[in-house]
KOLROGU-586578 format. One record per residue (C-alpha): z, x, y; residue in one letter. Coordinates in steps of 0.25 Angstrom, whole numbers, plus 5000, padded with zeros to 4 digits. Last residue first. Example, Ala and Ser with C-alpha at 12.3 -4.5 7.8 and 13.67 -1.06 7.14 Angstrom:
// residues 2
<r up="5029" east="5055" north="4996" aa="S"/>
<r up="5031" east="5049" north="4982" aa="A"/>
//
This chain:
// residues 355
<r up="4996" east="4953" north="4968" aa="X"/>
<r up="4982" east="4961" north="4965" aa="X"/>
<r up="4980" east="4974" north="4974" aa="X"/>
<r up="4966" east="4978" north="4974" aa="X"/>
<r up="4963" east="4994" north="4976" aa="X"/>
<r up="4961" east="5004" north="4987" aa="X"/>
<r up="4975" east="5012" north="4985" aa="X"/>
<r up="4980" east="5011" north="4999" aa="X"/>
<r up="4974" east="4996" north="5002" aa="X"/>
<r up="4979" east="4990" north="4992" aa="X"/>
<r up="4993" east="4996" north="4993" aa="X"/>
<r up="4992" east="4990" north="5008" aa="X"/>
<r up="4989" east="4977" north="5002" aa="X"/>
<r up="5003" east="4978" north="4994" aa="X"/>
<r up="5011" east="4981" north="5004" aa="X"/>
<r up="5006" east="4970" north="5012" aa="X"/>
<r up="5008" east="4961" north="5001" aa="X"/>
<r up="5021" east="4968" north="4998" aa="X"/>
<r up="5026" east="4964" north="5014" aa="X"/>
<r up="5021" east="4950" north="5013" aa="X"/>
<r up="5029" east="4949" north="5000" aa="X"/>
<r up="5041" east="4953" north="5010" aa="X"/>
<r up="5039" east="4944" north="5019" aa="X"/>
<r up="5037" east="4932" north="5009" aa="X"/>
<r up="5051" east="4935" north="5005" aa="X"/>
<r up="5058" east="4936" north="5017" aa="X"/>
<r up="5064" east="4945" north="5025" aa="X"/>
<r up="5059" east="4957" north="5021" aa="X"/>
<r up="5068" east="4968" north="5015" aa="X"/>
<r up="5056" east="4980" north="5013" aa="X"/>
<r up="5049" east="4986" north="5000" aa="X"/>
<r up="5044" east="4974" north="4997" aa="X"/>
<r up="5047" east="4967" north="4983" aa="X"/>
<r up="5036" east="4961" north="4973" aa="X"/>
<r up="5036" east="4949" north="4965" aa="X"/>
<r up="5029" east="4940" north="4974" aa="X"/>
<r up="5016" east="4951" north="4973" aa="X"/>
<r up="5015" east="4947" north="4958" aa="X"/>
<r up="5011" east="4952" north="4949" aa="X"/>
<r up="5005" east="4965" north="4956" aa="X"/>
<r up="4989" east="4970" north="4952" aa="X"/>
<r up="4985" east="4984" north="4959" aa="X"/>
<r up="4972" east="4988" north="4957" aa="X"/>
<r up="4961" east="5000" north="4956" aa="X"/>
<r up="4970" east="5011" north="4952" aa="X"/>
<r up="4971" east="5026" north="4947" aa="X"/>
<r up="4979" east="5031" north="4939" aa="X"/>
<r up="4989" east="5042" north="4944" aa="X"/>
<r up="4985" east="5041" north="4958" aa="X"/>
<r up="4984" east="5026" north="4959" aa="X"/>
<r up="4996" east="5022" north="4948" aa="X"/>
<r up="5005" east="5031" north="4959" aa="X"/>
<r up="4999" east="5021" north="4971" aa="X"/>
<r up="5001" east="5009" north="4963" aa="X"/>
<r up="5016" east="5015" north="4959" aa="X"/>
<r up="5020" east="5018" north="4973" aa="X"/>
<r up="5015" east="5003" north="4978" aa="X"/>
<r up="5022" east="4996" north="4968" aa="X"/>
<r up="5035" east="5002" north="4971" aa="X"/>
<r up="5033" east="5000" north="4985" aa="X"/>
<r up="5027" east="4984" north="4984" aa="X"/>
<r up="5041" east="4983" north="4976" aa="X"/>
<r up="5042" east="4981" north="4961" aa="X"/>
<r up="5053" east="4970" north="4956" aa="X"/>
<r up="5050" east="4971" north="4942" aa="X"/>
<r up="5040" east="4984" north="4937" aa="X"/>
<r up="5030" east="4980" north="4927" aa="X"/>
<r up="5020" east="4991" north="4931" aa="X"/>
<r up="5006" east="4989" north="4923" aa="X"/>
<r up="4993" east="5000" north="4926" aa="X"/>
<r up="4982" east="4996" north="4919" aa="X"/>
<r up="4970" east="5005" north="4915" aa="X"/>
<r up="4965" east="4998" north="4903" aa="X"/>
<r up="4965" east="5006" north="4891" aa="X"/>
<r up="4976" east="4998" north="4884" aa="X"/>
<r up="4971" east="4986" north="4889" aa="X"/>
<r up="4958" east="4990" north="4883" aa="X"/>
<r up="4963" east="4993" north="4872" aa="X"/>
<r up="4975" east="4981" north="4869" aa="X"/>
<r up="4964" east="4969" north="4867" aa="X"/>
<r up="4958" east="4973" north="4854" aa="X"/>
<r up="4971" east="4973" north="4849" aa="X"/>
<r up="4975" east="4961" north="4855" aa="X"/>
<r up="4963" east="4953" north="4851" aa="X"/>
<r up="4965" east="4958" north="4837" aa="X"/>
<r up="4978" east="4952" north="4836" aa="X"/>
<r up="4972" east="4938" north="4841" aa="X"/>
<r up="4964" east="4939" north="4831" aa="X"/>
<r up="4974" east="4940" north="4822" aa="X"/>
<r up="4982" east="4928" north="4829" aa="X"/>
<r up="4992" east="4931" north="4839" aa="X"/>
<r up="5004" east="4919" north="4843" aa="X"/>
<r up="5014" east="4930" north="4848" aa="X"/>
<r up="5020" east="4920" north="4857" aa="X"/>
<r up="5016" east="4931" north="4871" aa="X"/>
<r up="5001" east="4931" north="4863" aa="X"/>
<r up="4999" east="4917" north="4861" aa="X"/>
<r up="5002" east="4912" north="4876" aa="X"/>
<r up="4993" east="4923" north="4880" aa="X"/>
<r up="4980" east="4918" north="4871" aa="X"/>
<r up="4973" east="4929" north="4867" aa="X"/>
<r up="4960" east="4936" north="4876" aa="X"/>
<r up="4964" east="4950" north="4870" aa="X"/>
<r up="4964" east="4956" north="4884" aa="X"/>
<r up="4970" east="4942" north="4890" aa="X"/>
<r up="4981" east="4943" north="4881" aa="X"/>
<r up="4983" east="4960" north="4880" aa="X"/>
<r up="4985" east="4957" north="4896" aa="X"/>
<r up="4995" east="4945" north="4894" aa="X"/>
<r up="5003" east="4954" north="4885" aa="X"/>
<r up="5002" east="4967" north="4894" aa="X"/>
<r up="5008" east="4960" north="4905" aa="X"/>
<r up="5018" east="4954" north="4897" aa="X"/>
<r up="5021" east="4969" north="4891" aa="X"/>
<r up="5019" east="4975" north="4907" aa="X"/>
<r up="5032" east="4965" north="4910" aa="X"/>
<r up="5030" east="4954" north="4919" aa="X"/>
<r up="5032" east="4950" north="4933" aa="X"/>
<r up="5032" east="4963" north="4941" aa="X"/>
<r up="5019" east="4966" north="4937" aa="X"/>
<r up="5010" east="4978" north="4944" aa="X"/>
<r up="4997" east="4980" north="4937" aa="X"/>
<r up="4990" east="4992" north="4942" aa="X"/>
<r up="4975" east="4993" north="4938" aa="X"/>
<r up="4965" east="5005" north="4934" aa="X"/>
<r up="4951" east="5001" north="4934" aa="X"/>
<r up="4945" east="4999" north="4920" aa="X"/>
<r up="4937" east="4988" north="4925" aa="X"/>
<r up="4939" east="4978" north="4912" aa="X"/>
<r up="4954" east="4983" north="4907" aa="X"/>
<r up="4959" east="4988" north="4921" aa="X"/>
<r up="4952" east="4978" north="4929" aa="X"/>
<r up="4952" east="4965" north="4922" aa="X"/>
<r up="4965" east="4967" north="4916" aa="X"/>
<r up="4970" east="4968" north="4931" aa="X"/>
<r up="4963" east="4955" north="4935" aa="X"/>
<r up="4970" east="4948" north="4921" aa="X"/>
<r up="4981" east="4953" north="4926" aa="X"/>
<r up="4981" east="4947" north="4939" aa="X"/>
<r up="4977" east="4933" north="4934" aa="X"/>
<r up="4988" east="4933" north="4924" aa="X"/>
<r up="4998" east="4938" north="4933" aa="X"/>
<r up="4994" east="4927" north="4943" aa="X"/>
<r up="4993" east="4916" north="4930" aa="X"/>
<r up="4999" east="4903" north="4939" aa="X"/>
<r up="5011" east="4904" north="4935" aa="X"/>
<r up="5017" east="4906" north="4948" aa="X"/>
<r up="5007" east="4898" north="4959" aa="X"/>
<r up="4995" east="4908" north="4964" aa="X"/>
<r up="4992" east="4919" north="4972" aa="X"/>
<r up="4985" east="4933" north="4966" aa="X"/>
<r up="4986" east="4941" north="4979" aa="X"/>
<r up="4974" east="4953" north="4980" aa="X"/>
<r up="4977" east="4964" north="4991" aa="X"/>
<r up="4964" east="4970" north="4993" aa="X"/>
<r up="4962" east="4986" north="4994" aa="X"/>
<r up="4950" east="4987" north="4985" aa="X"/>
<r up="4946" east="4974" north="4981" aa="X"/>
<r up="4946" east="4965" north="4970" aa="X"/>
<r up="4933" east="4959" north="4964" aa="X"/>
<r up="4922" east="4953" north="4973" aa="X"/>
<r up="4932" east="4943" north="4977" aa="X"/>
<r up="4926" east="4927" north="4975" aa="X"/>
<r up="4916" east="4932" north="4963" aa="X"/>
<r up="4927" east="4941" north="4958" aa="X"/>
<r up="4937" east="4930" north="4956" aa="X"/>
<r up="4926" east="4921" north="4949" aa="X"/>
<r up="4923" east="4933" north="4939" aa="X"/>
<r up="4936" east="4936" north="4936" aa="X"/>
<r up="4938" east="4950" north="4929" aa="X"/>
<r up="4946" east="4953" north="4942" aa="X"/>
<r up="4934" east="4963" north="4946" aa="X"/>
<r up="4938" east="4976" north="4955" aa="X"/>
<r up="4931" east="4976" north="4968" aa="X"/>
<r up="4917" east="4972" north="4970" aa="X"/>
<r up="4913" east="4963" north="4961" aa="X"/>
<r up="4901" east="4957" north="4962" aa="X"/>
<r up="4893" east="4968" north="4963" aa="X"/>
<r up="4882" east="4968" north="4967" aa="X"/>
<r up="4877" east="4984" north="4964" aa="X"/>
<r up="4870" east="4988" north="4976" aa="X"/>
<r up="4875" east="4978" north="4986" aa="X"/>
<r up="4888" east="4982" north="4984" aa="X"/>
<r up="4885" east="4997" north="4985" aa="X"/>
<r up="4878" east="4994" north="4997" aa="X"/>
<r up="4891" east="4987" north="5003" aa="X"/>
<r up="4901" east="4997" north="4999" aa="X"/>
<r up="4891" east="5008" north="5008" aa="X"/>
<r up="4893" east="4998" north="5018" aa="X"/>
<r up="4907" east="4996" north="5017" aa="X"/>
<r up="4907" east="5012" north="5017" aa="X"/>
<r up="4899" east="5013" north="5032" aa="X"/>
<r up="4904" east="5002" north="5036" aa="X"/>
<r up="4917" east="5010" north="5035" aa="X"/>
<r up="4912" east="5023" north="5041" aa="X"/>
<r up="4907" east="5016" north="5053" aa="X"/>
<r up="4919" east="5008" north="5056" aa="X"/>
<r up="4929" east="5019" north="5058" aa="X"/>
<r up="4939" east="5024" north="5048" aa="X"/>
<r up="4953" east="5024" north="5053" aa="X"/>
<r up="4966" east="5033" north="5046" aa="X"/>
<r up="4955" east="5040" north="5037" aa="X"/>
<r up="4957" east="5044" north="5023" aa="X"/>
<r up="4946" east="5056" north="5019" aa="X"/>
<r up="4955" east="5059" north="5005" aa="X"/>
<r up="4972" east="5058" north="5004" aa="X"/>
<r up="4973" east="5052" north="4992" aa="X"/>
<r up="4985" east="5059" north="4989" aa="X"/>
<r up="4990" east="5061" north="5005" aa="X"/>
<r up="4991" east="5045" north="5003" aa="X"/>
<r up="4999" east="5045" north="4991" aa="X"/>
<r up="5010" east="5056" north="4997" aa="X"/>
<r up="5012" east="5046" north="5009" aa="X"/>
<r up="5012" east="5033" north="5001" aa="X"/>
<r up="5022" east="5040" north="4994" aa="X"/>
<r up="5032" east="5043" north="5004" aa="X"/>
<r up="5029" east="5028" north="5010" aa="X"/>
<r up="5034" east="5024" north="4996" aa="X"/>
<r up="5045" east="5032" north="4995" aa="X"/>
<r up="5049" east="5029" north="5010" aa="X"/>
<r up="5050" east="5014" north="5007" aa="X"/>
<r up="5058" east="5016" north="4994" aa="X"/>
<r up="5068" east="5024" north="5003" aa="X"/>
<r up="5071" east="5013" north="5012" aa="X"/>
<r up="5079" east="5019" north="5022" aa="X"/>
<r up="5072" east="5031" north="5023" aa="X"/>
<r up="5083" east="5045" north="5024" aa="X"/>
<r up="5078" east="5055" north="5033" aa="X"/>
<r up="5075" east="5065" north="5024" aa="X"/>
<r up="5064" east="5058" north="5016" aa="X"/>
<r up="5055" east="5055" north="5031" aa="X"/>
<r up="5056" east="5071" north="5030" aa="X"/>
<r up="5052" east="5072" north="5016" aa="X"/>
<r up="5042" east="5062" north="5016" aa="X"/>
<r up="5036" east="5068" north="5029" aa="X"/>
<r up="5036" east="5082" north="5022" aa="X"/>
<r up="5031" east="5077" north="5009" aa="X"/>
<r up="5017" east="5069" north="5020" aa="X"/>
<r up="5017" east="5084" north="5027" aa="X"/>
<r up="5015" east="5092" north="5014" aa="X"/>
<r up="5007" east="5081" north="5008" aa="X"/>
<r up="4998" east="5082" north="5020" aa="X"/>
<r up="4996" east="5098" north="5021" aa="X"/>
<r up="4992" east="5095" north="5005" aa="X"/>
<r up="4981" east="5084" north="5009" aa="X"/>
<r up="4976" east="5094" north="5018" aa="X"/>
<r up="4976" east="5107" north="5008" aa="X"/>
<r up="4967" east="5098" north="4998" aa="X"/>
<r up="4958" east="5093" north="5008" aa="X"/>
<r up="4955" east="5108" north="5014" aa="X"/>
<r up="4954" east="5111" north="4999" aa="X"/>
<r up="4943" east="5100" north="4997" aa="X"/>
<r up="4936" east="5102" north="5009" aa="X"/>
<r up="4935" east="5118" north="5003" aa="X"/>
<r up="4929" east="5114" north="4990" aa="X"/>
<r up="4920" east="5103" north="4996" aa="X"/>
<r up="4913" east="5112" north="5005" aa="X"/>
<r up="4909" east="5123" north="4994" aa="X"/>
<r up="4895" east="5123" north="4994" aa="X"/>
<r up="4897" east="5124" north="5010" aa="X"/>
<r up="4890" east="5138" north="5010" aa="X"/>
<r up="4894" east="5152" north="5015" aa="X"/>
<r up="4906" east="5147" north="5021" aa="X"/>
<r up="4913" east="5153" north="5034" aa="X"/>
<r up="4902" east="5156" north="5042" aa="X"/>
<r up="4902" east="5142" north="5045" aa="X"/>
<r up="4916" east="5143" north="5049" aa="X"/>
<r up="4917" east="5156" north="5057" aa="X"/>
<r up="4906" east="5150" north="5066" aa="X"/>
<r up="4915" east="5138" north="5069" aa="X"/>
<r up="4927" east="5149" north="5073" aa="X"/>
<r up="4915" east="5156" north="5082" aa="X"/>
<r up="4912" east="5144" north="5089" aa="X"/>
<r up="4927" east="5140" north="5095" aa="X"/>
<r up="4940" east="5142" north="5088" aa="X"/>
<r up="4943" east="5129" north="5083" aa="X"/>
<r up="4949" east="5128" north="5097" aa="X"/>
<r up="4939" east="5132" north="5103" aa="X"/>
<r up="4930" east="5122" north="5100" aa="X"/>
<r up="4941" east="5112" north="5103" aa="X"/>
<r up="4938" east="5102" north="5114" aa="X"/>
<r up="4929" east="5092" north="5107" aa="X"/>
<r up="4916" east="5095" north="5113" aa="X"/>
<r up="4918" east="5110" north="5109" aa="X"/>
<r up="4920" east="5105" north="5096" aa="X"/>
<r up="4907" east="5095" north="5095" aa="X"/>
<r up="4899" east="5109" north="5101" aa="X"/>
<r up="4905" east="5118" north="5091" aa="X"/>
<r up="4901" east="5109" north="5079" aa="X"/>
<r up="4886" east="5108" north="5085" aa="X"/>
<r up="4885" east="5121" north="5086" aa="X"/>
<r up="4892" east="5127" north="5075" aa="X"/>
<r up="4884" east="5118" north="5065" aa="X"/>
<r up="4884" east="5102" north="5063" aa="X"/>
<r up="4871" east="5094" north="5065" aa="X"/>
<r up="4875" east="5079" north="5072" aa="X"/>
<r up="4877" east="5066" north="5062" aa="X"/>
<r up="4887" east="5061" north="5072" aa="X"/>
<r up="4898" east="5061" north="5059" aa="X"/>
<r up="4893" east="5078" north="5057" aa="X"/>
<r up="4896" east="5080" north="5071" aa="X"/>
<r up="4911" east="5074" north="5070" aa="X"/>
<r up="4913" east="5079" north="5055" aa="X"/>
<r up="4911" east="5094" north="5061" aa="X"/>
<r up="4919" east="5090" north="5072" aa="X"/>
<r up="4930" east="5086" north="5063" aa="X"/>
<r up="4931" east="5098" north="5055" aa="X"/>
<r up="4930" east="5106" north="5065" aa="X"/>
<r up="4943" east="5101" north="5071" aa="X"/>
<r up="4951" east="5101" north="5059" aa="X"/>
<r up="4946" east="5115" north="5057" aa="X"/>
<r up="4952" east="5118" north="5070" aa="X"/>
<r up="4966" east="5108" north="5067" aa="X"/>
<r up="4969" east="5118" north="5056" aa="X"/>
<r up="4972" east="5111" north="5042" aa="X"/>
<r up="4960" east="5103" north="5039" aa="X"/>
<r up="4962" east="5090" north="5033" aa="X"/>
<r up="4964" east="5082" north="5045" aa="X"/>
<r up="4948" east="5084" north="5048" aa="X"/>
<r up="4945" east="5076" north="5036" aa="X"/>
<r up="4939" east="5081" north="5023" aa="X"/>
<r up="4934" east="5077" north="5010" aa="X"/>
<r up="4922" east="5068" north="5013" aa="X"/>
<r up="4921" east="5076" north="5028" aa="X"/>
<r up="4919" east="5089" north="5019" aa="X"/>
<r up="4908" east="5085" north="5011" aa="X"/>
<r up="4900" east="5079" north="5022" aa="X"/>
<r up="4901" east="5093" north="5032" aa="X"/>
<r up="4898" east="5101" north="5019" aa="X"/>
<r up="4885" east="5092" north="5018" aa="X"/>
<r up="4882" east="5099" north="5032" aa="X"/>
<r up="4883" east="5112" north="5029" aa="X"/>
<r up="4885" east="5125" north="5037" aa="X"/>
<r up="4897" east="5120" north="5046" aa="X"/>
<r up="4903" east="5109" north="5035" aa="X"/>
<r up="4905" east="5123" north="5026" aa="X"/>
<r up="4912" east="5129" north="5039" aa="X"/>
<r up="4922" east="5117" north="5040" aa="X"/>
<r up="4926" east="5117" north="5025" aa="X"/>
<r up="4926" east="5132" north="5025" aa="X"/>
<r up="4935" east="5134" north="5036" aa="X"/>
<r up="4944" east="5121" north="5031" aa="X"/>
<r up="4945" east="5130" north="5017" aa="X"/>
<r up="4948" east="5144" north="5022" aa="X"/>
<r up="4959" east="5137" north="5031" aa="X"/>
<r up="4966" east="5132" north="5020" aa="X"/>
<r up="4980" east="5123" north="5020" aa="X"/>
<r up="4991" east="5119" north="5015" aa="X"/>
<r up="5002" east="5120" north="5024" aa="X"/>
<r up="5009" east="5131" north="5031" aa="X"/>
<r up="5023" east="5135" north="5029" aa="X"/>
<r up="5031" east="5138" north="5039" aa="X"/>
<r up="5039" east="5152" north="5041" aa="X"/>
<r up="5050" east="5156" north="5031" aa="X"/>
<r up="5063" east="5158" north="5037" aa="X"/>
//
């Protein structure tokens, strides 16, 4: 019987991360951007790691001193096999010239140990037959997504590193004066009230039917795509892409909508259209016409557009169209349910969601 595999992994790299942060101290900057002490695969480099980050976070000097001192402090100097295991290190690397190199494979071995584990759990959560087999796809891929962007993700941040971003946000606001500090809708009087869309904000467009929502929303989109050149999702479960793409060759061409959808074109109006199909035709706009799409379905193929395209928002006409994923008891639960769902999509991906 063949004996157990061990997973990914490189105990020459992790040895050479920890003894380039050792002999210089822009190598311990480097590798804390890259890494986190989860990413090493024996718990005594873990362990280093961490103390290393610890003494450099209080501002204090490290060497094999100070490093050996805040381990013993914490118990497990010997476990990491004492003084002469931290000399072996330095030793180790001539130079740190090469830190990002090795940060880079410890990374790439970790985010491998996790896909390993994140299959296994899939498979085994596979084998004992889910109920609702749309809502364990969708969890499975949440799971593989999450391990495909896996970076410096932290379950908590603490109050001192955010203020320290916001603030950093802040200068560069004061700086340039922007108006607009999300993505512009293309109108001014909109902007002026919400400094643009946000990343993250869940955006409900409300008003009587017929009232021009799809018209408002597609117009945004237009905006974006065709003005900003930012990659937009258009998600329609009214009408079809063709009518879609009608009214958007209508407000591009600036021609009467009414007289376009009877045919009613003058030569100049030709000229318009023509004009009018380059930069739609350039424009990064994503539409899916799909009838009767659930928060689920629409959630996989945001998340697929994201990796394969990029994205910077996420337009659904309309949200009252939409169907959970779970039997609610009423109708107003369940579109509570999808805006929730909808609002954590948001949130994942880090762009505006428009509904």
């Amino acid at each position: 019987m063949a004996g157990k595999r061990v997973p990914p992994q490189s105990l020459e790299a992790e040895q050479s991360v920890l003894g380039s942060m050792l002999i210089d101290k822009e190598a311990i900057y480097t590798a804390s951007e890259l890494l986190l002490g989860e990413d090493f695969y024996r718990t005594s480099h873990r362990k280093i790691f961490e103390a290393i980050i610890s003494l450099s976070d209080r501002g204090e000097p490290v060497d094999l001193i100070t490093l050996s001192d805040e381990l013993k402090t914490g118990g497990c100097l010997e476990e990491i096999g004492g003084m002469q295991y931290l000399v072996s290190l330095a030793d180790a690397v001539p130079t740190a010239a090469n830190i990002q190199y090795y940060a880079e494979i410890v990374r790439e071995k970790s985010i491998l140990r996790a896909l390993i584990n994140g299959c296994t759990q899939i498979v085994s959560a596979g084998y004992s037959s889910p109920q609702d087999v749309d809502e364990f796809l969708d969890q499975a891929e949440q799971k593989i997504f999450e391990i495909g962007r896996r970076g410096r993700h932290q379950s908590f941040s603490s109050l001192k590193e955010v203020l320290v971003h916001t603030f950093e946000r802040i200068e560069k606001l004061y700086d340039h004066k922007k108006g607009v500090t999300g993505l512009s809708s293309g109108f001014f009087d909109l902007d002026h009230l919400s400094a643009g869309l946000q990343e993250a904000d869940l955006i409900i467009v409300a008003a009587r039917p017929s009232m021009g929502k799809t018209t408002l929303a597609l117009n945004i989109a237009q905006h974006i795509a065709v003005n900003e050149k930012k990659p937009v999702a258009f998600f329609s479960l009214e009408m079809a892409k063709e009518q879609l793409a009608q009214r958007l060759l209508s407000a591009q061409a600036h021609i009467d909508a009414q007289n376009l959808r009877r045919g009613f074109l003058t030569q100049e109006d030709w000229q318009k259209l023509t004009r009018a199909v380059g930069p739609l035709s350039t424009a990064p706009l994503y539409i899916d016409d799909t009838p009767s799409l659930s928060v689920m379905e629409l959630r996989s193929k945001a998340r697929r557009l994201k990796a394969e395209k990029g994205l910077d928002a996420i337009f659904v006409d309309y949200l009252q169209l939409m169907s959970g994923h779970r039997r609610a008891e009423n109708r107003q639960q369940e579109l509570s349910e999808i805006s929730r769902s909808l609002k954590a999509l948001a949130k994942e991906l880090s762009v505006p969601v428009v509904a």
